[in-house]
C-alpha positions as CSV (number, residue, x, y, z in Angstrom):
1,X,116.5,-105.9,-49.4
2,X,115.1,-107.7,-52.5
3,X,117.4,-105.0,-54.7
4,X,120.6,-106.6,-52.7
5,X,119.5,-110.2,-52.6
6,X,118.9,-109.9,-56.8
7,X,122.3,-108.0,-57.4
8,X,124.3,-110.6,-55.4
9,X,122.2,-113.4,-57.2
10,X,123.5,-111.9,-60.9
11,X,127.1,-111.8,-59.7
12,X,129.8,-113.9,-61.2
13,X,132.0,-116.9,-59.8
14,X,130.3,-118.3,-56.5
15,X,127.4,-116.0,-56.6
16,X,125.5,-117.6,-59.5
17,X,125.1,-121.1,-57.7
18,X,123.1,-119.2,-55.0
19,X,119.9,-120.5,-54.4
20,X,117.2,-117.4,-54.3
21,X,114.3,-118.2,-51.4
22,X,111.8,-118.8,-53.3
23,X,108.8,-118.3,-51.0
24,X,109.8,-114.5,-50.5
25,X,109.0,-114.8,-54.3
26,X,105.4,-116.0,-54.5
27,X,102.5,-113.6,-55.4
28,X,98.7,-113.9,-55.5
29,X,96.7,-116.8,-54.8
30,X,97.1,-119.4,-58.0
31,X,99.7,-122.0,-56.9
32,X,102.5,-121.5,-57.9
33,X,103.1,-118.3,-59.3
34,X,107.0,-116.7,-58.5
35,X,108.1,-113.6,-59.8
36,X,111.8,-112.3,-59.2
37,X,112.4,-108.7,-59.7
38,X,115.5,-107.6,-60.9
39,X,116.9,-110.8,-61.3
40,X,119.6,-109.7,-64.0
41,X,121.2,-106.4,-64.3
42,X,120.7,-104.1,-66.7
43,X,124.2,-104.9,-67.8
44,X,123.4,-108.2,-68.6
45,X,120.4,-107.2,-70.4
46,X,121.8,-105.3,-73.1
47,X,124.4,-108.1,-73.2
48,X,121.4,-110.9,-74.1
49,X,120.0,-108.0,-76.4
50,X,123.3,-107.7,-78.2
51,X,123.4,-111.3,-79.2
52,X,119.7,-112.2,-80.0
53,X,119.9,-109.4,-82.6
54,X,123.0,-110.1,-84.0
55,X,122.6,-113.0,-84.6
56,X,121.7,-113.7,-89.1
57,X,118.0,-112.8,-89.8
58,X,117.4,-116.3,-90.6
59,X,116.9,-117.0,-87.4
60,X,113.9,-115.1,-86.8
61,X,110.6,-116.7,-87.7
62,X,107.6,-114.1,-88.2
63,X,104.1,-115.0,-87.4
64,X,101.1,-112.8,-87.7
65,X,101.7,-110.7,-84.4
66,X,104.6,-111.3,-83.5
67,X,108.3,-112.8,-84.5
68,X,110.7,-115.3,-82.6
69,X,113.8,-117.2,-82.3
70,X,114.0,-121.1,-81.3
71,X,116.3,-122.1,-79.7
72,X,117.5,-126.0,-78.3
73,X,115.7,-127.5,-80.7
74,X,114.7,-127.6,-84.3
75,X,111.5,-129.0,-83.8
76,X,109.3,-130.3,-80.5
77,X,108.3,-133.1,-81.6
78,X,105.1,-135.0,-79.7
79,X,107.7,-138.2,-78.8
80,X,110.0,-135.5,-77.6
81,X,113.0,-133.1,-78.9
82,X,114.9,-132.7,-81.7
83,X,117.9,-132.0,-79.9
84,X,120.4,-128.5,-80.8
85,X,122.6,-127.2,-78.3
86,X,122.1,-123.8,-77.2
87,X,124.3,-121.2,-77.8
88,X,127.2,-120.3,-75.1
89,X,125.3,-117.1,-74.6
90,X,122.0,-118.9,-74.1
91,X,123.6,-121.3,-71.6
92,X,124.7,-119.4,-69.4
93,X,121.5,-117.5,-68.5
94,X,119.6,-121.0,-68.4
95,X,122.4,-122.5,-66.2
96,X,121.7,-119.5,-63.7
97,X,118.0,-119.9,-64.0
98,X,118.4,-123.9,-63.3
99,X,121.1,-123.2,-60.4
100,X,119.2,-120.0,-58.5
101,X,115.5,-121.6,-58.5
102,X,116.4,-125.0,-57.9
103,X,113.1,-125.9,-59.8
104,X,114.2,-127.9,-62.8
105,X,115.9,-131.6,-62.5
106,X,118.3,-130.9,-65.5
107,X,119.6,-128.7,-67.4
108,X,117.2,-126.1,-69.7
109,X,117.3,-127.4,-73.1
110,X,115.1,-125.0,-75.1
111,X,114.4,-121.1,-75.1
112,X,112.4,-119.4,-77.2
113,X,112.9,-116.1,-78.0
114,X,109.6,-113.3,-78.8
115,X,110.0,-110.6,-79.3
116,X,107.1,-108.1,-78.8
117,X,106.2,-104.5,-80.8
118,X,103.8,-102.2,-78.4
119,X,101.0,-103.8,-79.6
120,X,101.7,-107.0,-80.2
121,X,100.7,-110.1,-77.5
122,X,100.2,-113.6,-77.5
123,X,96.9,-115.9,-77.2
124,X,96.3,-117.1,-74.3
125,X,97.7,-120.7,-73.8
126,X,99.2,-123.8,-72.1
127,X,102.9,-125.4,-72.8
128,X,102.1,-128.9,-74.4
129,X,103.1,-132.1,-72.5
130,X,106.5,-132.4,-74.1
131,X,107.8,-129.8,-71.4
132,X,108.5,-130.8,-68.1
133,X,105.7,-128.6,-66.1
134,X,108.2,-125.6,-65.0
135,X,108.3,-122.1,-67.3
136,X,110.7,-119.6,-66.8
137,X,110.1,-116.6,-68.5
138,X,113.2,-113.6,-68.3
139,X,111.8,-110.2,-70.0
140,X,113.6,-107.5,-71.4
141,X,113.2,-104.5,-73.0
142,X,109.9,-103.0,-72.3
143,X,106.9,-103.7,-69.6
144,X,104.1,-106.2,-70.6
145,X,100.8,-107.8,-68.6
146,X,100.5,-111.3,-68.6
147,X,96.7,-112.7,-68.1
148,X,96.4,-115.7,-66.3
149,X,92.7,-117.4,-67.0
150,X,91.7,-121.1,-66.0
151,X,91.5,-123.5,-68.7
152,X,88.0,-123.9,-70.5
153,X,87.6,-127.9,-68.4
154,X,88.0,-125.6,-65.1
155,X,85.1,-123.1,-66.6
156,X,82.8,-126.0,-67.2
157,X,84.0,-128.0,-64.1
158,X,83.8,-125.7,-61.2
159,X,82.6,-122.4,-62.1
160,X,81.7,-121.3,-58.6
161,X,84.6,-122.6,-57.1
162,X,86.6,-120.2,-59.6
163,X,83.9,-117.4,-59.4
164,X,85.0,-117.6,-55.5
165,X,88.8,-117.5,-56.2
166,X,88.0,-114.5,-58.4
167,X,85.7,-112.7,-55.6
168,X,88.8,-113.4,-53.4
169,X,91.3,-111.9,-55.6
170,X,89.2,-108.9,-56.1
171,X,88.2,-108.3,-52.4
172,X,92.4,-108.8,-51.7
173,X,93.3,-106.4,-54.7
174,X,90.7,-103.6,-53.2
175,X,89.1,-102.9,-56.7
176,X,87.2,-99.5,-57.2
177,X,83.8,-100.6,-57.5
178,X,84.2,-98.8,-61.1
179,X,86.1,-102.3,-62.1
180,X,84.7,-104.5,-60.0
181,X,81.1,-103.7,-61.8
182,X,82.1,-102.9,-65.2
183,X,79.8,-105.1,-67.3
184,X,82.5,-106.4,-69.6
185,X,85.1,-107.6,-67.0
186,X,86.3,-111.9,-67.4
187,X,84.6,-112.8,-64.3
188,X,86.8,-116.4,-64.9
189,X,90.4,-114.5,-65.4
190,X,91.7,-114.8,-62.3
191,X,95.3,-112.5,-62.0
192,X,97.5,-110.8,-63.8
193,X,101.2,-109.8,-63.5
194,X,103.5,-107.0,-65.1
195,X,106.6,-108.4,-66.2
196,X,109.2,-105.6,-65.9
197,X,112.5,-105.4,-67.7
198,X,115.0,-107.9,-66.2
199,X,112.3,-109.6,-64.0
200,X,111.8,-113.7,-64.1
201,X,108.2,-115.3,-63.7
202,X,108.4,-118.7,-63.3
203,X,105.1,-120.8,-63.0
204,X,104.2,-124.6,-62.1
205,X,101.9,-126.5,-60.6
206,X,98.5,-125.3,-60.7
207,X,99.4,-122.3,-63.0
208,X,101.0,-124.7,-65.4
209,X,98.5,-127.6,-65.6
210,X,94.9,-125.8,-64.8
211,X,95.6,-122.4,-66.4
212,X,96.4,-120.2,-69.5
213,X,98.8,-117.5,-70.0
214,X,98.8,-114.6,-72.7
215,X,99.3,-111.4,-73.4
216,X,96.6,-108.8,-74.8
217,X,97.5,-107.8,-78.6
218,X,97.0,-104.0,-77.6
219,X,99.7,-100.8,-76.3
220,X,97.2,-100.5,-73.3
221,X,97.4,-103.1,-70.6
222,X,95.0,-102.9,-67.5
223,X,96.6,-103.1,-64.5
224,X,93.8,-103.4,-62.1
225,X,94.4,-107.2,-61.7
226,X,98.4,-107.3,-61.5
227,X,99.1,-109.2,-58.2
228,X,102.6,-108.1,-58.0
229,X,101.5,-105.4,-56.4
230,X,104.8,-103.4,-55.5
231,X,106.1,-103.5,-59.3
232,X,103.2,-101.2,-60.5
233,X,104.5,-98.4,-57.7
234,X,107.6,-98.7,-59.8
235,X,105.8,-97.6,-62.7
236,X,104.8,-94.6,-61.2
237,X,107.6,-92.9,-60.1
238,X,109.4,-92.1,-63.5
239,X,112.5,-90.1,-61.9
240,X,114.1,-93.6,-61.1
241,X,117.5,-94.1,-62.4
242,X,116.5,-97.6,-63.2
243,X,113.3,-97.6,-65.0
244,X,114.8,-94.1,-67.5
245,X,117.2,-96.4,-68.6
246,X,114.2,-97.8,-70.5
247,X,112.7,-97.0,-73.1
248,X,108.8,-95.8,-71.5
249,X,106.5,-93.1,-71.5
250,X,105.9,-92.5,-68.2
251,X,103.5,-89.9,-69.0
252,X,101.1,-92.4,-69.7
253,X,102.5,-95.3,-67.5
254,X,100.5,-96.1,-64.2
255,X,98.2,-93.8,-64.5
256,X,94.5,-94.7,-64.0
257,X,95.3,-98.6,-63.8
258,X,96.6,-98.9,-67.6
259,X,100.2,-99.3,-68.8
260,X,100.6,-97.7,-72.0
261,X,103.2,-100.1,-73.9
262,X,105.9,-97.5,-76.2
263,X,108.8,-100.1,-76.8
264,X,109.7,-103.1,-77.7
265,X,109.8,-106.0,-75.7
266,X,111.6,-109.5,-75.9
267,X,111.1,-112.9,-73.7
268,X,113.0,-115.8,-72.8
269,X,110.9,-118.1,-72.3
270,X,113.2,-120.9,-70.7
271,X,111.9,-124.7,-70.3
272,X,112.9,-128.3,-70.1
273,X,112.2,-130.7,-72.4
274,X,112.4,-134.2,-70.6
275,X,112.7,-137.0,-73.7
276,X,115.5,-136.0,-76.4
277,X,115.8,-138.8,-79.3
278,X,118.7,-138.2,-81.3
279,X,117.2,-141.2,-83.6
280,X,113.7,-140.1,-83.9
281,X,113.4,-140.5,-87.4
282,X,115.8,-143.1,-88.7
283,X,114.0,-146.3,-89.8
């Protein structure tokens, strides 16, 4: 049902302005975490592939563990953005975002583009106040965990109130008492999710202003603490049409509670930036 409701949702014409019901969406426990399997096709995947890699190698900024494009804007600037136009290609993904989750007041105005080697992540961390509090986050390519942990003020705030959220996540996710005793385990990280090709995660509220969000710098991911639940099961079936269009080792995908990353993999991650100034700088 979800497969159907997703393939009429990445249709053209008529079918892009449909609104997808959100609350069928909603996993774990954190409000408000939404998580859209298959919300493009694998056709327009390898379209949004085909134009962030052609486009000149300028583009592409390297950092230490990982390289990205930036899109909308030149620079975010604390009083607001920079303003650049995105792309046609760029557009018209963001327009479908803004049209199908009805979550952001206007148009998407910047994307950035990451793009991930198998062992590459990203520390863990909030979007700063120049965002209005809404991310959208389309992957491609290749699966990935994001870790969702409460900011350091909730640590030093409430730490039994989040010690109980935790013992509720674990009770709800049936952990072998192998993980739920392991010595080293973040008693304060509170949920995971595995981000599969053409999937959007989209995250406010809580999520957004309480919480951080990363990804481990390392080609084996636990899954032990993913709470969309039913996306792991698709890891584990590796004679699926769908999932041997990617590039994975299944051999070593799903099994045990780890993902073993083999590919690349590249994010959009789609926001709004509320307060443009096209003068910001003249005197």
């Amino acid at each position: 049902m979800e497969e159907e409701e997703a393939a009429a949702a990445a249709g053209a014409g008529e079918e892009e302005s449909v609104v997808v019901k959100l609350e069928k969406h909603v996993v774990g426990s954190l409000p408000t975490l939404i998580y859209i399997p298959n919300f493009i096709s694998r056709s327009d995947q390898f379209q949004l592939l085909h134009h962030i890699y052609e486009v000149s190698s300028s583009r592409w900024k390297s950092l230490k563990n990982r390289r990205l494009q930036n899109w909308g804007s030149g620079v975010v600037h604390e009083k607001g953005l920079l303003p650049q136009q995105l792309p046609a290609w760029l557009t018209k993904i963001t327009e479908r975002i803004c049209a199908q989750t009805g979550l952001f007041p206007s148009p998407i105005n910047h994307v950035l583009i990451n793009e991930y080697l198998p062992d590459q992540g990203i520390m863990p961390h909030q979007d700063g106040p120049a965002y209005f509090p809404v991310v959208a986050i389309l992957s491609l390519g290749s699966p990935a965990v994001i870790d969702l942990t409460p900011h350091q003020r909730i640590k030093e705030c409430a730490p039994a109130a989040v010690e109980t959220e935790v013992s509720k996540e674990r009770d709800r996710l049936s952990l072998t008492s192998e993980f739920a005793h392991e010595k080293n385990i973040d008693h304060h990280h509170l949920c995971s999710l595995l981000l599969m090709p053409c999937s959007l995660f989209v995250f406010k509220d809580q999520a957004y202003s309480d919480y951080l969000h990363g990804i481990e710098d390392s080609e084996l991911q636990r899954l032990d603490k993913v709470v969309n639940i039913s996306e792991v099961s698709e890891l584990e079936q590796p004679n699926r049409s769908r999932m041997q269009d990617e590039a994975v080792n299944f051999s070593s995908v799903g099994q045990n509670g780890i993902l073993q990353r083999t590919s690349t993999r590249v994010s959009l991650t789609c926001r709004l930036v509320p307060k443009v100034h096209r003068n910001l700088f003249k005197f």
